[in-house]
C-alpha positions in Angstrom: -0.2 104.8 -39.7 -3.4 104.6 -38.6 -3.4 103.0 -35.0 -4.6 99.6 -34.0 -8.3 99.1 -32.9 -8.7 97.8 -29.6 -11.4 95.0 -29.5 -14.1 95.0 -27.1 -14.4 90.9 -27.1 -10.2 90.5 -25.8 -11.1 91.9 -22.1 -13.9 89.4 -21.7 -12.0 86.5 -23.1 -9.1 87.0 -21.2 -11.7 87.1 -17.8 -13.6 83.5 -19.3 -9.7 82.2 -19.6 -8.4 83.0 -16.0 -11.4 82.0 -14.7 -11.3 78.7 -16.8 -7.9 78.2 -15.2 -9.0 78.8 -11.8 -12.0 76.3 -12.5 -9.7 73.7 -13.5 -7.1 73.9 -10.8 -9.7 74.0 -7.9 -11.3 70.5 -8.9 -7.4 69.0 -10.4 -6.7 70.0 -6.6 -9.5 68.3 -5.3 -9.0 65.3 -7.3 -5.2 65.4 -6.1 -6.9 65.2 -2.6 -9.2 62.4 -3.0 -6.4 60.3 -5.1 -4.2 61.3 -2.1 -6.5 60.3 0.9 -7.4 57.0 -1.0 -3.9 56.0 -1.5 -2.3 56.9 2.1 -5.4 54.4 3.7 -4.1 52.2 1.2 -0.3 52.7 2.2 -1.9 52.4 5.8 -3.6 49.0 5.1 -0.3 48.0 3.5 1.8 48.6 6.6 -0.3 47.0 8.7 -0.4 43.9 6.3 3.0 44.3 6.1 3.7 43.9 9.9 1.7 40.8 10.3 3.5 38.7 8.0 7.1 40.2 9.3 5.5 38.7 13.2 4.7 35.7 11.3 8.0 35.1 9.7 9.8 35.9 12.6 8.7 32.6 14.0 10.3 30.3 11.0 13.9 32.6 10.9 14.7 32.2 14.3 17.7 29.7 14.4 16.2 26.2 15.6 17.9 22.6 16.4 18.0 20.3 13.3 15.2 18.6 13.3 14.6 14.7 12.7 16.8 11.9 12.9 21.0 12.8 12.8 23.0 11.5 10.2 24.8 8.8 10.1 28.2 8.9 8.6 27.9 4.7 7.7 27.6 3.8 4.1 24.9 0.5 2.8 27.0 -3.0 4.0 25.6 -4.4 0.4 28.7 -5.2 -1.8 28.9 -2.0 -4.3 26.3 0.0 -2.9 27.8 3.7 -0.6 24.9 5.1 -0.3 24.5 6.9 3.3 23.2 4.0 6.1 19.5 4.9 7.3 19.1 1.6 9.2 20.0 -2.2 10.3 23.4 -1.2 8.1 21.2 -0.5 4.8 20.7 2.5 2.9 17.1 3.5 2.1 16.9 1.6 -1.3 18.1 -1.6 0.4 16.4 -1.2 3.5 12.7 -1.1 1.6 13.6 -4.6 -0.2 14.4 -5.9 2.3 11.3 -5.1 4.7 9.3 -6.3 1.5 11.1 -9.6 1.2 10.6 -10.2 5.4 6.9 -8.6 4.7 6.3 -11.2 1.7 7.6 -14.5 3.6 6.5 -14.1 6.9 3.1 -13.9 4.9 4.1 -17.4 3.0 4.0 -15.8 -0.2 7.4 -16.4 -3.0 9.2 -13.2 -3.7 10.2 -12.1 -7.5 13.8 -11.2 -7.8 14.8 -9.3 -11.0 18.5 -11.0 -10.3 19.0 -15.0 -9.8 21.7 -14.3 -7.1 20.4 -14.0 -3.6 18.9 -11.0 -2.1 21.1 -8.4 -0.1 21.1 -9.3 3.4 22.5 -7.4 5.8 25.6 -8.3 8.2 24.2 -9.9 11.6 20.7 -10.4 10.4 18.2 -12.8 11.4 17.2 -13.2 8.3 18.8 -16.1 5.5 19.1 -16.3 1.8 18.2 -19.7 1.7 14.7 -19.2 2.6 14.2 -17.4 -0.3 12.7 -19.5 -3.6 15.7 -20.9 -5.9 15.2 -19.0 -9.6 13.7 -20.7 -12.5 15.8 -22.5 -15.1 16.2 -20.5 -18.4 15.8 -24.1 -19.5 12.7 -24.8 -18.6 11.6 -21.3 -20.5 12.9 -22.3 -23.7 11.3 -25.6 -23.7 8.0 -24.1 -22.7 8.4 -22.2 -25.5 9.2 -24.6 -28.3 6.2 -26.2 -27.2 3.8 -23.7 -27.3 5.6 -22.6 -31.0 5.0 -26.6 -32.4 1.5 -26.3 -31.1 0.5 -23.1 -33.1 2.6 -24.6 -36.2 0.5 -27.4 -36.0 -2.7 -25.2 -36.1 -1.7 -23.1 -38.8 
């Protein structure tokens, strides 16, 4: 058997391959360095970002008194209503009607009530029902009304 020829091109390929290789790992090193300096000042900016908002937040997680007004452990003095007491023995619902019904008559001016009965008033107030306006008559409603319904029949 007639031995293998030995190629003059394999030697020269070989030497273009390694140095190939050597080519690419110096500049994938060299990218590896830059990626790795860019991302530690990154880390660095991070940290220090980092620590500023953990001096910040210290100030809100330190245990403080409670703030604002205590609680009151009194419920509304209106009939049916146990809701919490905020003041002059109303809850907060209560309370705002009635500063718009003192509001509204200390100005002269009627107040609308969505019930006939007489507003909530509070035990020991100054203020009275009766100075509120009496309600109007369903009565006189329906007879305005047929009225106005007899007019427009008449119209027609």
């Amino acid at each position: 058997m007639p031995r293998p020829r030995k190629s003059r091109l394999l030697p020269s390929i070989t030497t273009y391959t390694e140095e190939l290789v050597r080519t690419i790992a110096s500049e994938f090193k060299k990218a590896l360095l830059t990626s790795t300096e860019s991302l530690q000042g990154e880390l660095k900016e991070l940290r220090r970002e980092l620590g500023r908002l953990e001096r910040r937040t210290e100030k809100f997680s330190q245990p403080r008194g409670r703030g604002g007004r205590p609680k009151s452990h009194k419920t509304c003095t209106v009939r049916g209503c146990g809701q919490p007491h905020v003041a002059r023995g109303l809850c907060k619902n209560h309370y705002q009607q009635a500063r718009y019904e003192e509001k509204k008559r200390d100005m002269g001016m009627s107040v609308r009530r969505r019930s006939p009965g007489p507003a909530p008033v509070p035990e020991g107030s100054t203020a009275t029902a009766a100075a509120a306006p009496p309600p109007r008559k369903r009565a006189a409603k329906v007879a305005r009304a047929r009225k106005h319904s007899k007019a427009r029949a008449a119209r027609a």
